[in-house]
MINUMAR-882541 format. One record per residue: residue in one letter; x, y, z of N, C-alpha, C, O in turn. Coordinates in steps of 0.001 Angstrom, whole numbers, padded with zeros to 6 digits, always signed. Example, Ala and Ser with C-alpha at 12.3 -4.5 7.8 and 13.67 -1.06 7.14 Angstrom:
BEGIN
A+013190-005690+007800+012300-004500+007800+013200-003300+007800+014236-003319+008465S+012850-002250+007080+013670-001060+007140+012900+000030+007870+013409+001138+008039
REM end
This chain:
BEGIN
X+184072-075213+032388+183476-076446+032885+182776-076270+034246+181818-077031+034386X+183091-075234+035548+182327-075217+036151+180877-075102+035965+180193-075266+036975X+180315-074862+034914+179458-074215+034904+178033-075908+034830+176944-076277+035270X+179065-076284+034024+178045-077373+033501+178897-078800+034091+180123-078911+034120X+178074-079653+034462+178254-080766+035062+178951-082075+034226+179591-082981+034759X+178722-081965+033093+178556-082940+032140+180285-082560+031783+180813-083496+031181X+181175-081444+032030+182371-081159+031417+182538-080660+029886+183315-080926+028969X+181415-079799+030065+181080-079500+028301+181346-078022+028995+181677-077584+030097X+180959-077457+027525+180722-075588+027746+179827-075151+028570+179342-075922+029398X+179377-073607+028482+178396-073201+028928+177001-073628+028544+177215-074163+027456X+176082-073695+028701+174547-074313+028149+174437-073346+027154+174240-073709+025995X+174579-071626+027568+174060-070683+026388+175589-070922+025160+175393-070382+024071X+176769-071544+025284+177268-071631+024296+176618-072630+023001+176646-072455+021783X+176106-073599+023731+175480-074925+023250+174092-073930+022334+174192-073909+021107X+173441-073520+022686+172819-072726+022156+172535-071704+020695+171676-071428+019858X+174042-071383+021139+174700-070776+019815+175149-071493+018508+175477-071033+017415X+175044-072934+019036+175797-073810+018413+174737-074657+017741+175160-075460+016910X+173679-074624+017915+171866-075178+017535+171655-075905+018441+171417-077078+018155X+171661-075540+019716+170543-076491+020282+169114-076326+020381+168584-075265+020049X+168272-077587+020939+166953-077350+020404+167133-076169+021894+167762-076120+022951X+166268-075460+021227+165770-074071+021920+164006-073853+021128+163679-073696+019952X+163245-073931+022309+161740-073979+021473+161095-072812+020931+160342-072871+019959X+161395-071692+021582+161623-070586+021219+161828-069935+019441+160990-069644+018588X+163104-069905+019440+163847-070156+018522+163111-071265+017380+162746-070611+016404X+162971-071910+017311+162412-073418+016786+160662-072432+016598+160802-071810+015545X+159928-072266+016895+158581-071267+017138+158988-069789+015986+158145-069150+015356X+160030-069620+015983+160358-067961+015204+161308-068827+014184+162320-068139+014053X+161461-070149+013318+161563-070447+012204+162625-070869+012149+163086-070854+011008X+163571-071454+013272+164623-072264+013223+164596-073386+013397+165207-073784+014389X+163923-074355+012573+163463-075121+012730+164324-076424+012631+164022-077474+013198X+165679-076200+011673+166972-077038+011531+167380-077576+012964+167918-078671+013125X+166991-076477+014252+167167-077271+015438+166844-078364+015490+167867-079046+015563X+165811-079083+015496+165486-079860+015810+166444-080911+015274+166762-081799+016065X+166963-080942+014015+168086-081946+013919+170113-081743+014058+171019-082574+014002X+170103-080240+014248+171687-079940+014480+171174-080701+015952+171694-081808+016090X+170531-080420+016726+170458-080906+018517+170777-081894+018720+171591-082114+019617X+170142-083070+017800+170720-083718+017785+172350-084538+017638+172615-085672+018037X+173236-083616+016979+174423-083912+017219+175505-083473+017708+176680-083697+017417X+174859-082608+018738+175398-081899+020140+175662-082641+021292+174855-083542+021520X+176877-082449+022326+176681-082785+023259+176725-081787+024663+177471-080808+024658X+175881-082099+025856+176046-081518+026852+178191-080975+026980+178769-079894+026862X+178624-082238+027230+179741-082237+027689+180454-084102+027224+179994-085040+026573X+181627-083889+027918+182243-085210+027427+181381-086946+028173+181160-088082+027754X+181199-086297+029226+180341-087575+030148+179200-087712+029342+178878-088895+029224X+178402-086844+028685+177506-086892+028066+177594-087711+026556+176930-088631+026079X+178574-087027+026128+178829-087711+024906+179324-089420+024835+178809-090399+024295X+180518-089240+025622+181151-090748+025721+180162-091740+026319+180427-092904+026018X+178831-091534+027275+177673-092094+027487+177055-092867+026082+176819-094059+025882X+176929-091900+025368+175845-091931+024308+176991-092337+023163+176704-092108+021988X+177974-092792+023406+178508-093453+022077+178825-094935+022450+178893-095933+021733X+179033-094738+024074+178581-096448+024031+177928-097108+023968+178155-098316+024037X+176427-096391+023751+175320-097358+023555+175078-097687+022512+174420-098674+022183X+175929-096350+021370+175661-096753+019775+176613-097208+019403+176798-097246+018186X+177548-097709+020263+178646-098802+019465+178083-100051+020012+178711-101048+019656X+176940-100298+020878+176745-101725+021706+175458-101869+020664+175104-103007+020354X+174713-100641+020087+173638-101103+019784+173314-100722+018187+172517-101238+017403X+173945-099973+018072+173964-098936+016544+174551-099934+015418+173902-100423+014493X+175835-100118+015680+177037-100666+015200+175975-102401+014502+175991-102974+013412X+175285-102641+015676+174233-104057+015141+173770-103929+014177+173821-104504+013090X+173180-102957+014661+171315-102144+014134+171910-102244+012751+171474-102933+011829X+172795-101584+012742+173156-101149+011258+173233-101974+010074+172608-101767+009035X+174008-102888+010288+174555-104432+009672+172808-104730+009483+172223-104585+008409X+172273-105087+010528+170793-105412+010437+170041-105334+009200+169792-106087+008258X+169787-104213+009528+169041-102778+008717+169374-102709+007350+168513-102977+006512X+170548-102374+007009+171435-101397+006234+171322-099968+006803+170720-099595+007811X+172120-099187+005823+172511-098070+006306+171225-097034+006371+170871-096368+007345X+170435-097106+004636+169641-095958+004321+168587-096138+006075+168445-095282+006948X+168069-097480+006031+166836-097711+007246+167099-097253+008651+166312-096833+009499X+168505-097452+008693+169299-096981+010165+168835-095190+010245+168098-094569+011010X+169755-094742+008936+169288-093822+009181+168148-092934+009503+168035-091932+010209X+167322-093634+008743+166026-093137+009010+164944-093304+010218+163817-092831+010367X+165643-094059+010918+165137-094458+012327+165600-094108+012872+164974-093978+013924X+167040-093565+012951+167742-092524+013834+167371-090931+013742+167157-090210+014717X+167355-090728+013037+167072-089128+012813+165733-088235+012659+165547-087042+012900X+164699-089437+012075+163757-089456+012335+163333-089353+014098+162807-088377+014634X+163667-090436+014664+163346-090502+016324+163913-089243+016572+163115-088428+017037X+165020-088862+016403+165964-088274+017474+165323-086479+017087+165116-085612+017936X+165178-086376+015953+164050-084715+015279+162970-084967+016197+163117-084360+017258X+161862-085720+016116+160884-085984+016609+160864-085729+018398+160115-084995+019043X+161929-086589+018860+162024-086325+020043+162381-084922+020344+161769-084538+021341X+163179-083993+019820+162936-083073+020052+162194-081970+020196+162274-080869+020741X+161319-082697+019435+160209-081391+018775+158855-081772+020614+158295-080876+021245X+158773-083115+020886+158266-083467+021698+158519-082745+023035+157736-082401+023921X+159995-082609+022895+160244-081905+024375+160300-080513+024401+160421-079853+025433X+160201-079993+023099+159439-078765+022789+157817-078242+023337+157632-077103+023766X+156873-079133+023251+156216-079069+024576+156043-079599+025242+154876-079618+025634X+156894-080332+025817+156576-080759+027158+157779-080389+028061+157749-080792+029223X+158705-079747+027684+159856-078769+027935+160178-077695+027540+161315-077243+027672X+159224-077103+026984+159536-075403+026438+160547-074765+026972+161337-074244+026185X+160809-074625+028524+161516-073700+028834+163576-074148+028888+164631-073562+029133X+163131-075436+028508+164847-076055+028255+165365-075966+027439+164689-075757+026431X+166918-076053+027256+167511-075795+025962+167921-077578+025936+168041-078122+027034X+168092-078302+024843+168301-079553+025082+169438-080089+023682+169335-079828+022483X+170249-080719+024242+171263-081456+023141+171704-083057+023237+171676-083572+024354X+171981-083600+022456+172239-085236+022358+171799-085775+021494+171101-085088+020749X+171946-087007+021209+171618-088134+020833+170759-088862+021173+170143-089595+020399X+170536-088767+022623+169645-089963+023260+168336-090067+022556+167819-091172+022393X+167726-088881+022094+166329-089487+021304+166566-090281+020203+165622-091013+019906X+167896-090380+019265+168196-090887+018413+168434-092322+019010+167631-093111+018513X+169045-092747+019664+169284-094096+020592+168179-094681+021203+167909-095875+021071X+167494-093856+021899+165979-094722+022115+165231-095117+020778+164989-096304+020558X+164933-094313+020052+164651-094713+018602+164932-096003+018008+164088-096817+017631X+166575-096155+017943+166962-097253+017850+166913-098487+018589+166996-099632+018144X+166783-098138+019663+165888-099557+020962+164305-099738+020845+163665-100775+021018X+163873-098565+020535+162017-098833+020379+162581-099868+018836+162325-101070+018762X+163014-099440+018215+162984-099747+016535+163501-101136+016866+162628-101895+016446X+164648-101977+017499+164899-102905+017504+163798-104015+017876+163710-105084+017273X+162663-103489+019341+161600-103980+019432+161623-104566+018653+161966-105718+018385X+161017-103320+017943+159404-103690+016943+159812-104716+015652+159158-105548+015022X+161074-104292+015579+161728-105587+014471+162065-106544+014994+162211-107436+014158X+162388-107021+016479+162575-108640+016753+160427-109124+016861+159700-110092+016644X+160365-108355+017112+158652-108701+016557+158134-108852+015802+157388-109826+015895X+158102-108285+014854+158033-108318+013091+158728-109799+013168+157961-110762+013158X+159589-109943+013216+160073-111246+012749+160231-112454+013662+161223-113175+013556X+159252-112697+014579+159632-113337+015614+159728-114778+015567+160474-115535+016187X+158656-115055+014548+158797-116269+013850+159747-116980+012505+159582-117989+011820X+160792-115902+012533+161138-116164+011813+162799-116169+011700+163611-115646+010937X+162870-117009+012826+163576-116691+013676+163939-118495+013406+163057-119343+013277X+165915-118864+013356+165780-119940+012962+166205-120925+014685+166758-120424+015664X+165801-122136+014567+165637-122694+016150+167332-122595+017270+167474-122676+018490X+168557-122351+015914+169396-122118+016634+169572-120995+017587+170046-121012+018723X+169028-119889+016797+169049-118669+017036+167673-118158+018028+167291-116988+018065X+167181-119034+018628+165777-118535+019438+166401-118390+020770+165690-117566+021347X+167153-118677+021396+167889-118287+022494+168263-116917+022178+167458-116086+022599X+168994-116584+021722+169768-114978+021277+168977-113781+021254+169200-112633+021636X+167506-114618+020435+165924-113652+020158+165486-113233+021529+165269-112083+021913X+165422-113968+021974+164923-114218+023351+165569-113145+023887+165205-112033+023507X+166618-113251+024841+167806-112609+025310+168208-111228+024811+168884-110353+025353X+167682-111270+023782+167738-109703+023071+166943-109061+023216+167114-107879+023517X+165109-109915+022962+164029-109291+023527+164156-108579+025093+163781-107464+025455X+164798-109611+025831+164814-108982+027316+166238-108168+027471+166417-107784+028627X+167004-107917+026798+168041-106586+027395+167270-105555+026937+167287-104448+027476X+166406-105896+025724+165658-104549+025213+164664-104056+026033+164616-102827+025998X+164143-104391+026501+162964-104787+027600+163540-103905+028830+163075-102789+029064X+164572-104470+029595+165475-103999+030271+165785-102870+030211+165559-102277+031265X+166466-101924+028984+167087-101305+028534+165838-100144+028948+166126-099229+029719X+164352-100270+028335+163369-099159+028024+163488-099060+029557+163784-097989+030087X+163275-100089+030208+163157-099392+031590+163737-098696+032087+163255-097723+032667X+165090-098987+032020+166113-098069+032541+166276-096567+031886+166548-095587+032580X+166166-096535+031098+165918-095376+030203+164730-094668+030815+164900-093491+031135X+163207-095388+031079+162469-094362+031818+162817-094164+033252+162334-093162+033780X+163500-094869+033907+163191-094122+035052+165375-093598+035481+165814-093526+036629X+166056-093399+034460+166565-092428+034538+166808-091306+033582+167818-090721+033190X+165809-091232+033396+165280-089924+032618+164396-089041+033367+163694-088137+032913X+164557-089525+034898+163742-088420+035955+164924-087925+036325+164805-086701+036366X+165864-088211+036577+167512-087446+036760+167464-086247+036697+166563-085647+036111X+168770-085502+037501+168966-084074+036624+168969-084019+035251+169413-085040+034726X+168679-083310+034642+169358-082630+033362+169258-083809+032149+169928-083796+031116X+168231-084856+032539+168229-085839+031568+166288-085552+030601+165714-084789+031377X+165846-085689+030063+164730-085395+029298+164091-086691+028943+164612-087598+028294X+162918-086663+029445+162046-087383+029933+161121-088192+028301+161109-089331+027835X+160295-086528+027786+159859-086285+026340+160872-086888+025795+160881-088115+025889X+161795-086337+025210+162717-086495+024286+163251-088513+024072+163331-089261+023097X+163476-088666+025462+163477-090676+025616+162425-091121+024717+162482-091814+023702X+161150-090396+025504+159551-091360+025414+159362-091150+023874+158936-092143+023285X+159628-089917+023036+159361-089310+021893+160146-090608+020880+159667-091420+020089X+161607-090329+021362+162188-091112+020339+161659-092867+020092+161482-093534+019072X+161509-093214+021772+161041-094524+021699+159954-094846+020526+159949-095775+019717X+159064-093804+020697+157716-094141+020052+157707-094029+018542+156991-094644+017753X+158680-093087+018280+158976-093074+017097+159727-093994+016171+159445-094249+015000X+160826-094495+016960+161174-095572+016550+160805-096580+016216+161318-097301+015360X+159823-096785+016870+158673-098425+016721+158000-098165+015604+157961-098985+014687X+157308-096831+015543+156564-096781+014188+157337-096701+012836+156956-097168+011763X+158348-096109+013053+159039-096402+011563+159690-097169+011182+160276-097151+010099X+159728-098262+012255+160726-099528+011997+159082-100569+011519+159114-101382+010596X+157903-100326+012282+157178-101284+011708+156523-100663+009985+156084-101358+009069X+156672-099209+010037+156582-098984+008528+157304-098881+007423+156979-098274+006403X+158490-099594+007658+159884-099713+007007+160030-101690+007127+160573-102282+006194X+159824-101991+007590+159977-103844+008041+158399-104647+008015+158224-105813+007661X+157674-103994+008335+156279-104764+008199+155927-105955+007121+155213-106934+007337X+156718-105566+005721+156895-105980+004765+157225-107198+005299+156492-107991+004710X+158030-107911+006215+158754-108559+006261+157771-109917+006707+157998-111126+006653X+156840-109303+007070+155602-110437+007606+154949-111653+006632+154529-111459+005491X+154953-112334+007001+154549-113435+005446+153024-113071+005438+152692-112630+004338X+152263-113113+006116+150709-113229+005825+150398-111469+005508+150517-110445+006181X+150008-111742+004305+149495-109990+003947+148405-109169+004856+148239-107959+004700X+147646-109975+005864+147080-109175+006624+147755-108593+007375+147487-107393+007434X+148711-109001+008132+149235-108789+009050+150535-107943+008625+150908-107090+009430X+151272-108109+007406+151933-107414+006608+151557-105939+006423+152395-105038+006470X+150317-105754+006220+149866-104385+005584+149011-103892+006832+148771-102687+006759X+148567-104429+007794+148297-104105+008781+149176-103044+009504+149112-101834+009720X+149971-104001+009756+151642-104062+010412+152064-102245+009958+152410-101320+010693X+151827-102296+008319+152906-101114+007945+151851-099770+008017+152339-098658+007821X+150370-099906+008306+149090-098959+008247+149636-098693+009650+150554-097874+009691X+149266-099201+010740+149484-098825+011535+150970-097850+012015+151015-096794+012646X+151813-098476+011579+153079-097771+012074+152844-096374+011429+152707-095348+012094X+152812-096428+010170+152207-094805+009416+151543-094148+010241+151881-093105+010801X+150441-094813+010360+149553-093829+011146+150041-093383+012461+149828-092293+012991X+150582-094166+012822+151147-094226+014248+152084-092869+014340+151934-092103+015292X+152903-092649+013470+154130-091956+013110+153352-090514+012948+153519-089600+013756X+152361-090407+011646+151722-089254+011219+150943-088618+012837+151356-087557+013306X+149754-089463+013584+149421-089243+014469+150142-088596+015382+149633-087639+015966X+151553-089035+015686+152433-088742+017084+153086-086797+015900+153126-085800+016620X+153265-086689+015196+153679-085454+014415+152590-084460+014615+152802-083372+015150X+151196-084913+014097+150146-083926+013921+149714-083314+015167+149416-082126+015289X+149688-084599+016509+149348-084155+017741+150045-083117+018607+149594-082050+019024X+151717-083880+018855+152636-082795+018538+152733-081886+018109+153267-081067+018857X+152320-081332+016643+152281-080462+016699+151003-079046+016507+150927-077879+016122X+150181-080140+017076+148753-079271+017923+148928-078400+018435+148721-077201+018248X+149664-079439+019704+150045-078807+020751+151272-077548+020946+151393-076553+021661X+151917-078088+020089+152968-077316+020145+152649-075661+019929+152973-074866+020811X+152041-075250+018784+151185-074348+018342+150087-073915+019281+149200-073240+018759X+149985-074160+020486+149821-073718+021265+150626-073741+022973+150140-073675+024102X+151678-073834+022598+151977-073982+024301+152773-072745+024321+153235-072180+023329X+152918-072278+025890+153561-071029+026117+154781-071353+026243+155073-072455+026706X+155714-070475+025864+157386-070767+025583+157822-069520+025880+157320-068467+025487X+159133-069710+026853+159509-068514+027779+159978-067559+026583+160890-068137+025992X+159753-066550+026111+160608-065693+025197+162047-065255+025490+162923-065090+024641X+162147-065113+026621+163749-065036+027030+164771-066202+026480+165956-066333+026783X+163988-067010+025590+165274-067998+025270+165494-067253+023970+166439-067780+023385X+164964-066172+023247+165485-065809+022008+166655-064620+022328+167508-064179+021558X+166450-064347+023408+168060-063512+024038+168939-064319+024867+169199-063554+025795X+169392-065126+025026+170064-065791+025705+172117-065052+025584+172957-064905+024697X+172016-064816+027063+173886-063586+026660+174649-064855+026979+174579-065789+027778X+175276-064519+026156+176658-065253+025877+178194-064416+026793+178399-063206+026888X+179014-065499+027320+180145-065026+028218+180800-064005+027303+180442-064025+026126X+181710-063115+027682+181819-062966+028945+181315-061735+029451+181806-060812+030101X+179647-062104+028732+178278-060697+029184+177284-061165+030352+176448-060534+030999X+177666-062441+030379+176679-062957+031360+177695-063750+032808+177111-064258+033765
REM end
């Protein structure tokens, strides 16, 4: 535990264990991108990130159902990784949190989708939910300038989340313009943020020393 702040292992154990490593992920390990996701730094890290998905997941879910949850979770939380793949090449990165922003962009975009449709008891609650969510993104960006917290990986999942919750719920819109609008866009939205991503990715420089990374008690 000295080593790492969070009260987890070593970082290069985490490593061994699939974390996203871009490197690695570049030479065809590409499963990183979703074992990373269910890694944690350490226990502060983890017990962080399970209270937000018992305050916010645990909803979502009931919401949703299960198959849509999932797919807005894992979806965001891959995605976000692959994001901080370039715009973090040289980090090794583990958590949930892209999966959890996912699920806060995604809640958005579904109290929007349905905003009208929303019954007059319940427009207080809408409301109030709109703004912890609101709340919530903020706080999320600006402590994601922190140590050891990932910046990409937040912004990635956020964005991802919105688009596959409006191309999964769009449906939900009564007027078919705005219905099929609604679900074009999020697609595109989704395909766009993948293809660009991975433009770039395919070209960015990535330290090669993360495909040797020594493990204790060599290092």
């Amino acid at each position: 535990y000295e080593d790492n702040p969070m009260l987890g292992p070593h970082f290069h154990r985490l490593d061994a264990a699939g974390a996203k490593n871009a490197a690695k992920i570049a030479n065809g390990e590409v499963w990183r991108l979703a074992s990373a996701t269910m890694l944690h730094a350490g226990w502060i890290h983890l017990v962080g990130n399970i209270l937000v998905q018992i305050r916010a997941g645990v909803q979502l879910e009931i919401i949703w159902g299960t198959p849509a949850w999932l797919l807005i979770y894992f979806s965001s939380g891959i995605y976000a990784n692959f994001l901080s793949c370039v715009l973090h090449p040289g980090a090794l990165g583990v958590g949930s949190s892209g999966c959890l922003c996912g699920l806060i962009g995604g809640w958005l975009s579904f109290l929007l989708i349905t905003w009208n449709q929303t019954m007059p008891n319940d427009v207080k609650m809408r409301n109030a939910q709109t703004s912890s969510i609101l709340i919530s993104i903020v706080l999320v960006v600006v402590f994601s300038f922190f140590p050891l917290m990932d910046l990409a990986a937040h912004i990635g999942g956020l964005l991802m989340g919105v688009g596959v919750c409006m191309t999964i719920f769009g449906n939900r819109l009564q007027d078919h313009r705005y219905k099929w609008a609604t679900i074009a866009i999020g697609f595109v939205s989704c395909l766009t943020l993948w293809s660009v991503t991975y433009a770039l990715f395919v070209h960015v420089r990535i330290p090669q020393g993360l495909l040797d990374l020594c493990q204790r008690p060599n290092c």
